[in-house]
N, C-alpha and C positions, 0 to 999 in steps of 0.2 A: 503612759503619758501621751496628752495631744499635741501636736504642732501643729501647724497653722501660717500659712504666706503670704503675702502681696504682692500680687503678680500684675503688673503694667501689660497692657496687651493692645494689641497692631499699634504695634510703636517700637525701635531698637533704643531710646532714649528714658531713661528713668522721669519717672513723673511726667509722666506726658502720657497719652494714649487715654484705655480705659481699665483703671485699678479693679484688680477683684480677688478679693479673698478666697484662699484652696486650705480644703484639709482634706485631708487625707487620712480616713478612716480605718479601722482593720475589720469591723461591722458595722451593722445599720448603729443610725443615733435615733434619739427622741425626736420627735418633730421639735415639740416647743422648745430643747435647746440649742438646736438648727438654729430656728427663728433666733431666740435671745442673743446668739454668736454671730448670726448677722447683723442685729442691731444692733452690738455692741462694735462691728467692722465699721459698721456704717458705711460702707461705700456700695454703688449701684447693685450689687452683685456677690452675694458670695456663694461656692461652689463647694458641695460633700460629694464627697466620692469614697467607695468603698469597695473593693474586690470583689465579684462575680465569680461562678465558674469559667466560665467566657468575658472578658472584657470588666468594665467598671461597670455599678448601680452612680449616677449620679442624679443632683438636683441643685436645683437654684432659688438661692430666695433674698428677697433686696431686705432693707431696712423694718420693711412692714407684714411682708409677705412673700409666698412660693409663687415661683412663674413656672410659664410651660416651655418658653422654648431662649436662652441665652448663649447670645456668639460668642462675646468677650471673655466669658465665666468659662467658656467649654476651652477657649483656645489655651486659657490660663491654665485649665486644669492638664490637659496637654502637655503642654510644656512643665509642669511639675514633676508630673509622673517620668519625664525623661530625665528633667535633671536631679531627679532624686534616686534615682539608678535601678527604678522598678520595671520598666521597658528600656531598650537601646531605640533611639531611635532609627534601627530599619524597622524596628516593629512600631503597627497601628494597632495605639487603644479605641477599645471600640466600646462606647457609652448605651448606657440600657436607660432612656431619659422618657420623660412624660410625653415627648417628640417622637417617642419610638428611637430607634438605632439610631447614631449618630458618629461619625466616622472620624480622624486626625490622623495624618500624615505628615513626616518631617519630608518636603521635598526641594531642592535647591535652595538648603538655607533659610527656607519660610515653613510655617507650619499651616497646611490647608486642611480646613474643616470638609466635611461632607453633610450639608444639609438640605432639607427639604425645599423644593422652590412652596413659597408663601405669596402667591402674585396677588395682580388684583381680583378681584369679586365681584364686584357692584361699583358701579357711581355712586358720589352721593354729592349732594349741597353743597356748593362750597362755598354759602353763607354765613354758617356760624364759624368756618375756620378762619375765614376771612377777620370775623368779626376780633376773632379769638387772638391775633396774631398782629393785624393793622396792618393787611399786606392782603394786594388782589389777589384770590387766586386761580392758577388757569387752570386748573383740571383738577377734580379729586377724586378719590378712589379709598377703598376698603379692604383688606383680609381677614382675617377670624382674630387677628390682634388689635392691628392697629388701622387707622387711619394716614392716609398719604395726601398733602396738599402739594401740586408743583406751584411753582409762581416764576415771575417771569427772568428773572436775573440773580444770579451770587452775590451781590452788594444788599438786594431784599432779602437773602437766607441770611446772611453775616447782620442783618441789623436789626432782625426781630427782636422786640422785648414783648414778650408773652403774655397774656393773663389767663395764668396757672388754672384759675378758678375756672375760670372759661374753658378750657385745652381740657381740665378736671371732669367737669361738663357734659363731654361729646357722645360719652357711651362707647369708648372705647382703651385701650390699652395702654395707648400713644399717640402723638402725633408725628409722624415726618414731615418736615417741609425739605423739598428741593427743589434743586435749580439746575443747567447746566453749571459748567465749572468754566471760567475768562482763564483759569490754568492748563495750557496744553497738556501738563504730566496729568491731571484729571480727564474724566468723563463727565462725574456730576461732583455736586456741592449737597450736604445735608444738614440738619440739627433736626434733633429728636426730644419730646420732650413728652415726659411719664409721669405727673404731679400722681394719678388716680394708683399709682403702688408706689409710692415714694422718692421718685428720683424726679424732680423738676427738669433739670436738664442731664441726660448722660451724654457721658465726653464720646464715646464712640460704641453702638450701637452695631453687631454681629447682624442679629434677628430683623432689624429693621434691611439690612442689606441681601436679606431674601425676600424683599420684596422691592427693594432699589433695585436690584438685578436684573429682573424682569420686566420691570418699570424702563425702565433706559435700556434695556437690552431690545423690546421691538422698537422704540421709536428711533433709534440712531444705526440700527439693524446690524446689533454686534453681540459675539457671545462670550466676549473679554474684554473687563473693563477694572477701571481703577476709580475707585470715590472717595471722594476726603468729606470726613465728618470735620463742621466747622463750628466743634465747641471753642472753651478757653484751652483746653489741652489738648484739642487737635488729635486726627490717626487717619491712617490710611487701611485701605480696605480694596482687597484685589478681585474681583469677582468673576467666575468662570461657568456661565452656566450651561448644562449638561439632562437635555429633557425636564423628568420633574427633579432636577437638583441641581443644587447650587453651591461652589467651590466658594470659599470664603478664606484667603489669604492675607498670612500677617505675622508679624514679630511679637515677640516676647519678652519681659524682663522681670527678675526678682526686685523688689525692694527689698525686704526685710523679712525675715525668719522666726518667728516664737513659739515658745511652748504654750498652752491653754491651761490655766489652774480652775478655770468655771465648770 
């Protein structure tokens, strides 16, 4: 038998954060019923994972397709694995992903990722993001994923309405826009949006926060910070970055538990 969960992540409150589907494997699956078990989750993210001699094989794949590198999906799968009584947590599962090694820790209560810093690359235009978005913006930047626009305030991150088609567009993975954050318990404010693999808006975005990281880590000259993703379901995201890597901090929750008859 399969089971299968939805797991709410950087968030302690159910339905809120960002949802993503865990199974939990005993072997490898098929690719194409991967995929089909995603589509049929349908939410931003779902995560296989399957026992290694060392650690888990894992992967991520949204509604349409397989990605390379997902925060949400990893922390979730984390958090499964403990409370399904396969690791305690003093022990760290260690993921064998398309990212290379990928690390989780249960520490004070939070579960912290260990991923790769993703910073910027290159400049680029930020004509079409502009266009794309209906929002100035002041600086943009690139990494092997996604695309990052800043612009100038949290009320123009909070009031973007997007044209998908446009953001779809860009030649890239994603888009980030951010801002600072007018909330002292913040650093910055984001929204993240992925039309070009299926997710138009994800509610809170791991991956995109290795390269928020580094982003606001030299300009405010700090190597500890907190950002809130400003979808409709909201999450928060604690960032600690460590050379080339980046701590990624955050809560967990089940929703719901099934078996898979597909």
């Amino acid at each position: 038998m399969t089971y299968i969960r939805q797991v709410d992540a950087f968030t302690k409150v159910p339905f809120s954060g960002n949802p993503a589907g865990v199974c939990i494997l005993e072997e490898p699956a098929d690719e194409t019923w991967m995929q089909a078990v995603a589509a049929e989750m349908n939410v931003a993210e779902t995560a296989f994972l399957w026992p290694l001699d060392s650690g888990f094989s894992l992967r991520w794949f949204t509604p349409i397709t397989e990605v390379d590198l997902c925060g949400h999906a990893t922390l979730a799968s984390a958090f499964a694995i403990w409370e399904s009584g396969l690791l305690s947590t003093a022990e760290s599962p260690v993921f064998s992903t398309r990212s290379g090694e990928l690390r989780a820790s249960w520490i004070d209560n939070r579960i912290v990722l260990d991923f790769p810093i993703e910073g910027p690359e290159d400049s680029i235009d930020p004509a079409p993001i502009s266009k794309a978005i209906n929002v100035a913006v002041v600086e943009a930047s690139r990494n092997r994923f996604d695309f990052l626009a800043e612009v100038a305030s949290e009320a123009e991150v909070r009031g973007i309405v997007p044209d998908l088609r446009a953001i779809a567009g860009l030649g890239c993975r994603g888009l980030i826009v951010t801002a600072p954050s007018d909330n002292p318990e913040f650093d910055f404010v984001s929204r993240f949006f992925a039309p070009v693999v299926g997710i138009d808006e994800d509610p809170v975005t791991g991956s995109a926060h290795c390269f928020l990281g580094p982003w606001w880590g030299q300009k405010l000259e700090k190597t500890e910070m907190v950002g809130y993703q400003a979808s409709e379901r909201g999450g928060i995201v604690g960032v600690e970055i460590h050379g080339d890597r980046v701590y990624l901090k955050g809560n967990a929750v089940t929703v719901f538990y099934g078996q898979l008859f597909g």
